[in-house]
N, C-alpha and C positions, 0 to 999 in steps of 0.2 A: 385497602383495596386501591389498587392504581387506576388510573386513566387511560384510555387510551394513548396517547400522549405521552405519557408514562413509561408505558408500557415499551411504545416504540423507542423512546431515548435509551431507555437501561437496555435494550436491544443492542441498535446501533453502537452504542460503549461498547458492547459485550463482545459484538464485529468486530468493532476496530480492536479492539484489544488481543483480541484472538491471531489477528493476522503478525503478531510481533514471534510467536511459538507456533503458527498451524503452516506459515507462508502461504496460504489459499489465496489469492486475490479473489476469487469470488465471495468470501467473508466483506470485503469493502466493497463488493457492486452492492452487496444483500443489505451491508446497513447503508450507504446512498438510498437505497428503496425505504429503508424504515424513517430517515430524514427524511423524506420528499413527504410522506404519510404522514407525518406530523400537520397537523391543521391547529395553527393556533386560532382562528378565525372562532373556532367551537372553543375556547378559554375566555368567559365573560367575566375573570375577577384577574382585574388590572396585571395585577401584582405578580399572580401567579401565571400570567403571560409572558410579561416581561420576564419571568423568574428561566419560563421556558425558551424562551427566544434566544436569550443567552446562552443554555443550555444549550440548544441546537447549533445557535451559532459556532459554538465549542468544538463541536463536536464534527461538523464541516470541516472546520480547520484543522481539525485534529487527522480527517479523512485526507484532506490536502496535502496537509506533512506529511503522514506516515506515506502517500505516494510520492512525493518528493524524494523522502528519505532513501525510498526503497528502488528510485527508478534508475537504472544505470546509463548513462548516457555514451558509455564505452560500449553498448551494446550490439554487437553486430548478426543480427540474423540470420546470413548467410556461414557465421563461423560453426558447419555443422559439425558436430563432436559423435564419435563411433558409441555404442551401446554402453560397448566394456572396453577396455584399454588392456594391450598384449602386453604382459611380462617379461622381462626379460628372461633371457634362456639358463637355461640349469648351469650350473657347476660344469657338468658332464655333458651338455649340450644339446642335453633336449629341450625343445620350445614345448610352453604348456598352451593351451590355449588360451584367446582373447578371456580375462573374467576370471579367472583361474584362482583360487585362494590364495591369499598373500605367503602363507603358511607354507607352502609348498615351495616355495624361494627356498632354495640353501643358501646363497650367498646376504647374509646381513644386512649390505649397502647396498645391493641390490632391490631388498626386500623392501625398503625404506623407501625405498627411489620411488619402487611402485607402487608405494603405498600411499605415497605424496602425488603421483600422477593418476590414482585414483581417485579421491580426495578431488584433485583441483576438476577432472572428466565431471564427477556428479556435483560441484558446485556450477559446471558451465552448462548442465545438462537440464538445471533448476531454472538456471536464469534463462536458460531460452523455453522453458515452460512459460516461466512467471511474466519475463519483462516484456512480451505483444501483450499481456493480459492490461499490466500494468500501463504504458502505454497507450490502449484506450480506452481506459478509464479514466486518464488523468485529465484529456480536456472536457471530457462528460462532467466529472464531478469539480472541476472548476468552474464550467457552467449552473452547474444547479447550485452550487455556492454560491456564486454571482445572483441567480435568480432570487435563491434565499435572502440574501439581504434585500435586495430592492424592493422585494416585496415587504417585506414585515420589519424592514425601517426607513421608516419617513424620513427625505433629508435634515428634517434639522434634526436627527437623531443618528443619522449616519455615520458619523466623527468618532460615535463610541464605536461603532462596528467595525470602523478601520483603524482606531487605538488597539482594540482587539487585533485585530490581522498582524498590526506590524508586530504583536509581540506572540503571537505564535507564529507566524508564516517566517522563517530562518530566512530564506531565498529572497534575495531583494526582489531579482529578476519574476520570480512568481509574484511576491508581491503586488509588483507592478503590472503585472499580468492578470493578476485578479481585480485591482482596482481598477482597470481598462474596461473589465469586462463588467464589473457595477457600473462603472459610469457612462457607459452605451445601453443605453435606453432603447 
């Protein structure tokens, strides 16, 4: 029988994990929500606090990265991309319409072409779903990262919370950007 506590961590794992195969960013608001829920305050045997705090801590960071990893900073907004992308015209010179099955191509290199200009249309059409989600999420859940440790480690215990950071957090500049925002009380 789990814990509460428990419960919520193998949760949040399960978020963040998920978002590497689902691309949802709402999977890392939902475990941010199952982290925040975690109350270690209600774990009265030492051990298996600290056991959890590290846990959670992990798993914060783990929330960190995967938005780091996943946030494009080439991202432009306003690059708005059409539904479907037009084909190029037949053999014989009929145009199909925008969306058109690739199959319908006669000409090979053609086929290709479009098939590669499809392709790159719904990878840009993902990231302007995904990267405003992403986006603002990332100073959210760098803030409650930030909250998470101040709160449930004491400075002279702090040193392991931020040995931890520097060896999950890749990005110096986060880094530094996280430990800004613990040491602003």
């Amino acid at each position: 029988m789990f814990t509460e506590n428990e419960k919520r961590l193998k949760r949040a794992e399960e978020l963040i994990g998920s978002y590497s195969s689902e691309r949802e960013p709402e999977s890392l608001r939902e475990a941010s929500i199952e982290l925040e829920n975690v109350d270690l305050r209600k774990v009265h045997d030492r051990s298996v606090r600290i056991k959890q705090r590290e846990q959670c801590l992990d798993l914060w960071l783990r929330l960190v990265q995967t938005i780091e990893t996943n946030l494009d900073p080439t991202f432009d907004p306003t690059d708005v991309r059409p539904l479907n992308v037009a084909p190029p015209p037949l053999k014989n010179g009929t145009k199909l319409w925008p969306g058109a099955d690739p199959a319908l191509i006669d000409d090979p290199k053609a086929r290709e072409e479009y098939e590669k200009a499809i392709k790159e249309n719904r990878e840009k059409q993902e990231k302007a779903l995904i990267q405003p989600q992403l986006q603002e999420l990332d100073p959210q859940v760098m803030q409650k990262t930030a909250k998470f440790v101040r709160n449930n480690y004491p400075d002279e215990e702090r040193a392991g919370a931020k040995a931890t950071i520097e060896k999950t957090i890749e990005n110096e500049a986060r880094r530094s950007r996280l430990y800004k925002l613990i040491d602003d009380k």
